[in-house]
C-alpha positions as CSV (number, residue, x, y, z in Angstrom):
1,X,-76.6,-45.9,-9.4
2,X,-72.8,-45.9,-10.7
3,X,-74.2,-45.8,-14.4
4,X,-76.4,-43.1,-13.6
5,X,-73.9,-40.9,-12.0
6,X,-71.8,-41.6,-15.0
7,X,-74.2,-40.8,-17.4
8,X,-75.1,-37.4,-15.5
9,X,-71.2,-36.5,-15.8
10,X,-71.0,-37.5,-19.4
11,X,-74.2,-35.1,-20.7
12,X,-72.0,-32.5,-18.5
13,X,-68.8,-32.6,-20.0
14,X,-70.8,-32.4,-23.3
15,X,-72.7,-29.6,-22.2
16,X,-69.4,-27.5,-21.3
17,X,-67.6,-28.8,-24.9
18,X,-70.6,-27.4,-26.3
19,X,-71.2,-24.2,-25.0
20,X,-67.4,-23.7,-25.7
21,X,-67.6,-24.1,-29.5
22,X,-70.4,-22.3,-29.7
23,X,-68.3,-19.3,-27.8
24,X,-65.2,-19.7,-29.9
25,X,-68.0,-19.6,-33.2
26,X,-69.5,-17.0,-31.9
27,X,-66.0,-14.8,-31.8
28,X,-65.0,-16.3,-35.5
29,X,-68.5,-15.7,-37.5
30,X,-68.5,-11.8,-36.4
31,X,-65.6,-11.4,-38.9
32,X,-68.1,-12.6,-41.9
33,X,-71.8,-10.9,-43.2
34,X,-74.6,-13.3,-42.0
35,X,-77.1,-11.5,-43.7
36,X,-79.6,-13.7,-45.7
37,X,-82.2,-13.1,-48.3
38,X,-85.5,-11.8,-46.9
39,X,-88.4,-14.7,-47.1
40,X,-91.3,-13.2,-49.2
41,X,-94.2,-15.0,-46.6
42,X,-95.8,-11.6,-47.0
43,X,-96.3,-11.5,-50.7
44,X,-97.5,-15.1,-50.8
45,X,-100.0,-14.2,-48.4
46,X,-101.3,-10.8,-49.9
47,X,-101.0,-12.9,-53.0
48,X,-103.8,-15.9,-51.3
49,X,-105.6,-12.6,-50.5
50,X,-105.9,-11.3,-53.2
51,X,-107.1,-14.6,-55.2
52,X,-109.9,-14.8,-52.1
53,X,-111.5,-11.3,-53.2
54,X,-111.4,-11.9,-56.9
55,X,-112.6,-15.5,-56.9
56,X,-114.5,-16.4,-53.2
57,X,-116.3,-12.7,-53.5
58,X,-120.2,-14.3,-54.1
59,X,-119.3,-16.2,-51.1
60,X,-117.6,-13.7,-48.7
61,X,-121.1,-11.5,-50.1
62,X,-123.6,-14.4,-48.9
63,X,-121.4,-14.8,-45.4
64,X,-121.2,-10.7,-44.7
65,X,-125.4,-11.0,-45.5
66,X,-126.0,-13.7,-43.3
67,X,-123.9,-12.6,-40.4
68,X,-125.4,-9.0,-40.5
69,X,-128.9,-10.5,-41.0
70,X,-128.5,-12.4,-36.8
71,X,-126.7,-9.4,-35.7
72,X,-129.5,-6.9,-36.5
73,X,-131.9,-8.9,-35.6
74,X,-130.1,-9.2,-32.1
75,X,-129.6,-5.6,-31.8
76,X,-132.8,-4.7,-32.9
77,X,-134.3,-6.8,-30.0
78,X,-132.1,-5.6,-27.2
79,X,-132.8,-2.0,-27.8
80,X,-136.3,-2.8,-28.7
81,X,-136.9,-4.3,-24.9
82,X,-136.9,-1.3,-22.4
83,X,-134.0,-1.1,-20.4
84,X,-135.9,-1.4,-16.5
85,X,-137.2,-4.4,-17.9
86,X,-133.5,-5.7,-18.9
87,X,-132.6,-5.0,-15.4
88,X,-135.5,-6.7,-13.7
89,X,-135.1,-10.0,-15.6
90,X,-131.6,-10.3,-15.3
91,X,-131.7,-9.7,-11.9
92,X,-134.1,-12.2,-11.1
93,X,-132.4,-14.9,-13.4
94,X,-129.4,-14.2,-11.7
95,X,-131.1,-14.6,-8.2
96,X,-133.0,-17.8,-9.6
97,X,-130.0,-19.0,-10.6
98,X,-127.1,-18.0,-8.4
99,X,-128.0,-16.1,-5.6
100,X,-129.7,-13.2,-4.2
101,X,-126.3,-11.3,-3.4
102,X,-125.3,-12.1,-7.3
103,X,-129.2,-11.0,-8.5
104,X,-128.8,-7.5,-7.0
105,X,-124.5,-7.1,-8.1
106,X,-125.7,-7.8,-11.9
107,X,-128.9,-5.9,-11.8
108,X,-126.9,-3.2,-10.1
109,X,-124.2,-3.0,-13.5
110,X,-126.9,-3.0,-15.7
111,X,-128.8,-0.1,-13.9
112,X,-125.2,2.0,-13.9
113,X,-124.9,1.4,-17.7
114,X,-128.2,3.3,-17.9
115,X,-127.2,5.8,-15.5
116,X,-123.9,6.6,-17.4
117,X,-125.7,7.2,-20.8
118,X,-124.3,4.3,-22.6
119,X,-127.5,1.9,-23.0
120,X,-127.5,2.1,-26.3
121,X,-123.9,1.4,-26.8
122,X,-124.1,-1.4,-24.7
123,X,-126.6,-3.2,-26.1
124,X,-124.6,-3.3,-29.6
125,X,-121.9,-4.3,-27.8
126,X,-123.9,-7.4,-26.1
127,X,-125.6,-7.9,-29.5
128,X,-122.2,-7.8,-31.4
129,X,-120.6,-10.6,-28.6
130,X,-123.9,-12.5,-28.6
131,X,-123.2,-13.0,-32.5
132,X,-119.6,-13.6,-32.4
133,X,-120.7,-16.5,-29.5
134,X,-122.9,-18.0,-31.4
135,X,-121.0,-18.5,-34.6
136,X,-118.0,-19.6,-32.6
137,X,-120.2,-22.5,-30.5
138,X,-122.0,-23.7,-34.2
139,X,-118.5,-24.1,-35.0
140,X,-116.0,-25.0,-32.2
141,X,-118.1,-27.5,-31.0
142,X,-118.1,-29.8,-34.0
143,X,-114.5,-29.0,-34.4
144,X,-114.0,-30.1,-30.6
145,X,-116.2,-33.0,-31.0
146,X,-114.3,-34.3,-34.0
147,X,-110.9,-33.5,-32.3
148,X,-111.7,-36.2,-29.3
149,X,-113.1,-38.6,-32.0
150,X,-108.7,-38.9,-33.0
151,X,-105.9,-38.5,-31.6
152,X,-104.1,-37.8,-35.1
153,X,-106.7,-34.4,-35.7
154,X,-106.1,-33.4,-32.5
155,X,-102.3,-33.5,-32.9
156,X,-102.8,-31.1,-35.8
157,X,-105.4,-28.8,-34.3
158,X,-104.0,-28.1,-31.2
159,X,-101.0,-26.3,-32.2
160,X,-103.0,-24.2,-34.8
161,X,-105.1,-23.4,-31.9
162,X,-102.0,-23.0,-29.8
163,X,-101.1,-20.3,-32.8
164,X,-104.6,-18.8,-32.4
165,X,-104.4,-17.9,-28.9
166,X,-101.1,-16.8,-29.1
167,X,-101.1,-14.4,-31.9
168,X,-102.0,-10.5,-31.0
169,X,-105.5,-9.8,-31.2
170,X,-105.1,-6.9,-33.9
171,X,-103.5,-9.0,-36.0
172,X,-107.0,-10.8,-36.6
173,X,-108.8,-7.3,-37.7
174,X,-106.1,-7.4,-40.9
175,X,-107.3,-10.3,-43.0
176,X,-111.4,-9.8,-42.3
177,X,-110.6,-6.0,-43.7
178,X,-109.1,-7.0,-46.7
179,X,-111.6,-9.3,-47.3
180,X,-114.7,-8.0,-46.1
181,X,-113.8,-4.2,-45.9
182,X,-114.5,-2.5,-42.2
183,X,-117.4,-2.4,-40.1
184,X,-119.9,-4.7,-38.2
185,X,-119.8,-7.9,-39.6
186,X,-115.9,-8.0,-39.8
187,X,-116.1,-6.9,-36.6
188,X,-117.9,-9.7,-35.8
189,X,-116.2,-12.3,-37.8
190,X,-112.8,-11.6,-36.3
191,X,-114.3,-11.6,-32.6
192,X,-115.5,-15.2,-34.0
193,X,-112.5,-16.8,-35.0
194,X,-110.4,-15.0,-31.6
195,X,-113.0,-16.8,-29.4
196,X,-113.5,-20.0,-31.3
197,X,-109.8,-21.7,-29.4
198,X,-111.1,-22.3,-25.6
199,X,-114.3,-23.8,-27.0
200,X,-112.7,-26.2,-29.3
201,X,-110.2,-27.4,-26.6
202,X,-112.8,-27.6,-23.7
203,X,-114.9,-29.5,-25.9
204,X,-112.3,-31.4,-26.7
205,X,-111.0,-32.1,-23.2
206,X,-114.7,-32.8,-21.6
207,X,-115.6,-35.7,-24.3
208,X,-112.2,-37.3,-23.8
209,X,-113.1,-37.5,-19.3
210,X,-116.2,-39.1,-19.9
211,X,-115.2,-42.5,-18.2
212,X,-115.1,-45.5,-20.5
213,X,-117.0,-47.9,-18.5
214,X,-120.0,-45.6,-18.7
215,X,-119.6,-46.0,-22.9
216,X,-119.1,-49.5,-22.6
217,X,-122.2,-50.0,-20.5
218,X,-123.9,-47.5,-22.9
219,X,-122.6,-50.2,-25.8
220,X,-123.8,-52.9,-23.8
221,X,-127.2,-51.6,-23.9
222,X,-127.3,-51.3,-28.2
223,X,-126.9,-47.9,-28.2
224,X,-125.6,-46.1,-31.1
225,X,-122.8,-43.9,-31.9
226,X,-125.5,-40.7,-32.2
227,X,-127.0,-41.9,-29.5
228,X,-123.9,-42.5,-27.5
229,X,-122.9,-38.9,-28.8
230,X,-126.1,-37.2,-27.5
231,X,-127.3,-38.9,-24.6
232,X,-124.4,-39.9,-22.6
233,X,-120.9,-38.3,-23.6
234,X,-122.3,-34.4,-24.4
235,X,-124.6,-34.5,-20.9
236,X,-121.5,-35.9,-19.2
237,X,-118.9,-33.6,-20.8
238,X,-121.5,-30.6,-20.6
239,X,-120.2,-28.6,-18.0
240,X,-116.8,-28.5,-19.0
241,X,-118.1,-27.5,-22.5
242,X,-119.9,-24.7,-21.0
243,X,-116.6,-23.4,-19.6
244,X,-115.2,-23.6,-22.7
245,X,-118.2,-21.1,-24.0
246,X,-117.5,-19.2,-21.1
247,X,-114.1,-18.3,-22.2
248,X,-115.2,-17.6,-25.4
249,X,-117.3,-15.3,-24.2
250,X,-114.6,-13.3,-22.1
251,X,-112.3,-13.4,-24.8
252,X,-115.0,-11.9,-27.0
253,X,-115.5,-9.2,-24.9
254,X,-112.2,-8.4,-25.7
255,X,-112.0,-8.7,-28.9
256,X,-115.2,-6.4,-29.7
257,X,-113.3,-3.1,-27.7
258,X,-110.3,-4.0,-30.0
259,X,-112.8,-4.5,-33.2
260,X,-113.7,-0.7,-32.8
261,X,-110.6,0.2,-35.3
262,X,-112.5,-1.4,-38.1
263,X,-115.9,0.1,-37.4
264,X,-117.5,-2.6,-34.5
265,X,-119.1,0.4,-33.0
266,X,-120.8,0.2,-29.3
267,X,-118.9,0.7,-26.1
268,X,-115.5,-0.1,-27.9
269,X,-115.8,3.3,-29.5
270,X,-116.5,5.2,-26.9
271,X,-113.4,4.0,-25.6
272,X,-111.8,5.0,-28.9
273,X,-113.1,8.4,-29.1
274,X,-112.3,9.0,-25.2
275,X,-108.8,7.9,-25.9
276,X,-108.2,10.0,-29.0
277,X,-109.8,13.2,-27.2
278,X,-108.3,12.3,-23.7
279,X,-111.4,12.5,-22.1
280,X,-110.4,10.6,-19.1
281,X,-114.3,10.8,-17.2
282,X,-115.8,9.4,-20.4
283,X,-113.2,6.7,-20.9
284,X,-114.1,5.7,-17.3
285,X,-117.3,5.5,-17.9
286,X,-117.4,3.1,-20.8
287,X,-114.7,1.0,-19.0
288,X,-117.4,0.7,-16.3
289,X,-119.7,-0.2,-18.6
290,X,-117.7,-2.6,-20.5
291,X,-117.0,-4.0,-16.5
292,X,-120.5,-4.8,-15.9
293,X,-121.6,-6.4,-18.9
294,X,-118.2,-8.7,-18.8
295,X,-119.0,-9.3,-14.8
296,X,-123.2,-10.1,-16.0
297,X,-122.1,-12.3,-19.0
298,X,-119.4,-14.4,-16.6
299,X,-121.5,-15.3,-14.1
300,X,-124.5,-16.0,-16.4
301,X,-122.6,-18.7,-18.5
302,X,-121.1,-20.0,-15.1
303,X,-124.2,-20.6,-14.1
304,X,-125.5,-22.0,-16.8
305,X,-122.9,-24.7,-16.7
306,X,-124.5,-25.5,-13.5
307,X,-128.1,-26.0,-14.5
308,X,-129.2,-29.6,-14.5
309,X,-126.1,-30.7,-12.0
310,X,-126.6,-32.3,-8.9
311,X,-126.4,-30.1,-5.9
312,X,-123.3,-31.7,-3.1
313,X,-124.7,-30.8,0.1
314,X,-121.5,-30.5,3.0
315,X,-122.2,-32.4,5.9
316,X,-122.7,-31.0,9.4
């Protein structure tokens, strides 16, 4: 205890010393010019962009192709379905899957999004997200799978990840522009990468719970790493993965009303145009809109989470 109390009163007296030189420095550098020479990161980096147009172009072609081929094809499909019958079947799937109260709320948005006039809108919208989601799950979840394989990849992903969630979403629309010009599909590959984090780290986090005497009876019973991988740790680890693709898909939501600088078109434009006219009634209206599909999107992927989980009954 005496040691203690002494070692508390040493790291004070340090602390106080400290501080004091730093206050006497303080009052003696002002008399000098601490001006140093400006770090050219930015060049360097226009510099790696540059390289990327000239040389990685056939490839940044066959990406932009392939990304726009799955988003028109999505968009093409939810306008071609007729919108009562979006309204119906979500309804129901809520109610199948939820609850009656959550059937009629998310049937309800979608029957306001029709009544404002903004269907079309915000079934690109949906389309543009459901693209972005998809991409970003075909990669984070590798990514996340790999990361809880070793603790040495995880120490180096998670603070770029920490970086990625960090950084201000515009920011992301500046790179996909220069390389990809504006419009959908950089709309779509910057929504991507800004929703990619929280799928990476849940996946991540829900392989590395799955308890180890469950593997080690899994290995006791000859099964493989592939098997191991597919039949006991991903089941296991499901649900938390699924709230990892649930944040993605909030956080591309986001990102899509943003993505309406570069072209991304859909309900984030409306938004746009209502803010550069100050129409105040038709920004409301596609903030409502953008409201519902956010509020039908959430409680779809929470509830998908659910599917295939045992049901705890409370006792009377």
């Amino acid at each position: 205890m005496h040691r203690t109390a002494r070692r508390n009163f040493m790291r004070y007296v340090i602390f106080i010393l400290v501080a004091a030189a730093l206050a006497v420095a303080a009052v003696f550098l002002r008399q000098f010019d601490l001006n140093t020479p400006k770090l050219a990161l930015g060049n360097g980096v226009e510099s790696a962009l540059d390289w990327a147009i000239i040389y990685l172009s056939p490839a940044l072609e066959t990406i932009k192709l392939g990304i726009s081929k799955v988003f028109k094809a999505l968009e093409v499909f939810f306008l071609w379905v007729p919108w009562p019958v979006w309204v119906v079947f979500v309804g129901l799937l809520a109610w199948r899957l939820v609850s009656l109260g959550t059937g009629l709320l998310l049937g309800g948005g979608l029957l306001i999004i029709q009544l404002v006039q903004l269907w079309d809108e915000a079934m690109s919208t949906v389309a543009l997200v459901g693209t972005a989601v998809l991409l970003a799950i075909i990669l984070a979840i590798p990514i996340g799978i790999i990361a809880s394989r070793s603790n040495r990849i995880d120490a180096v992903i998670r603070p770029i990840l920490d970086a990625m969630q960090t950084i201000p979403s515009l920011i992301y629309l500046i790179p996909v522009v220069m390389l990809l010009g504006v419009g959908k599909v950089p709309a779509v590959l910057a929504t991507m990468v800004f929703g990619m984090p929280p799928a990476i780290r849940l996946t991540n986090l829900g392989l590395r719970q799955v308890p180890a005497d469950v593997k080690e009876a899994a290995r006791a019973f000859g099964a493989s790493g592939w098997q191991m991988l597919v039949k006991v740790e991903l089941p296991l680890a499901l649900r938390t993965i699924m709230a990892g693709v649930n944040q993605s898909t909030m956080m591309s939501v986001s990102m899509v009303i943003i993505a309406a600088f570069i072209g991304a078109g859909g309900l984030g434009y409306s938004v746009l145009l209502a803010l550069n006219r100050v129409r105040v009634g038709a920004g409301f209206e596609a903030g409502l809109a953008i409201l519902a599909i956010a509020i039908v999107l959430d409680r779809l992927t929470q509830a998908l989470s659910r599917v295939g989980q045992p049901v705890v009954k409370r006792s009377k």
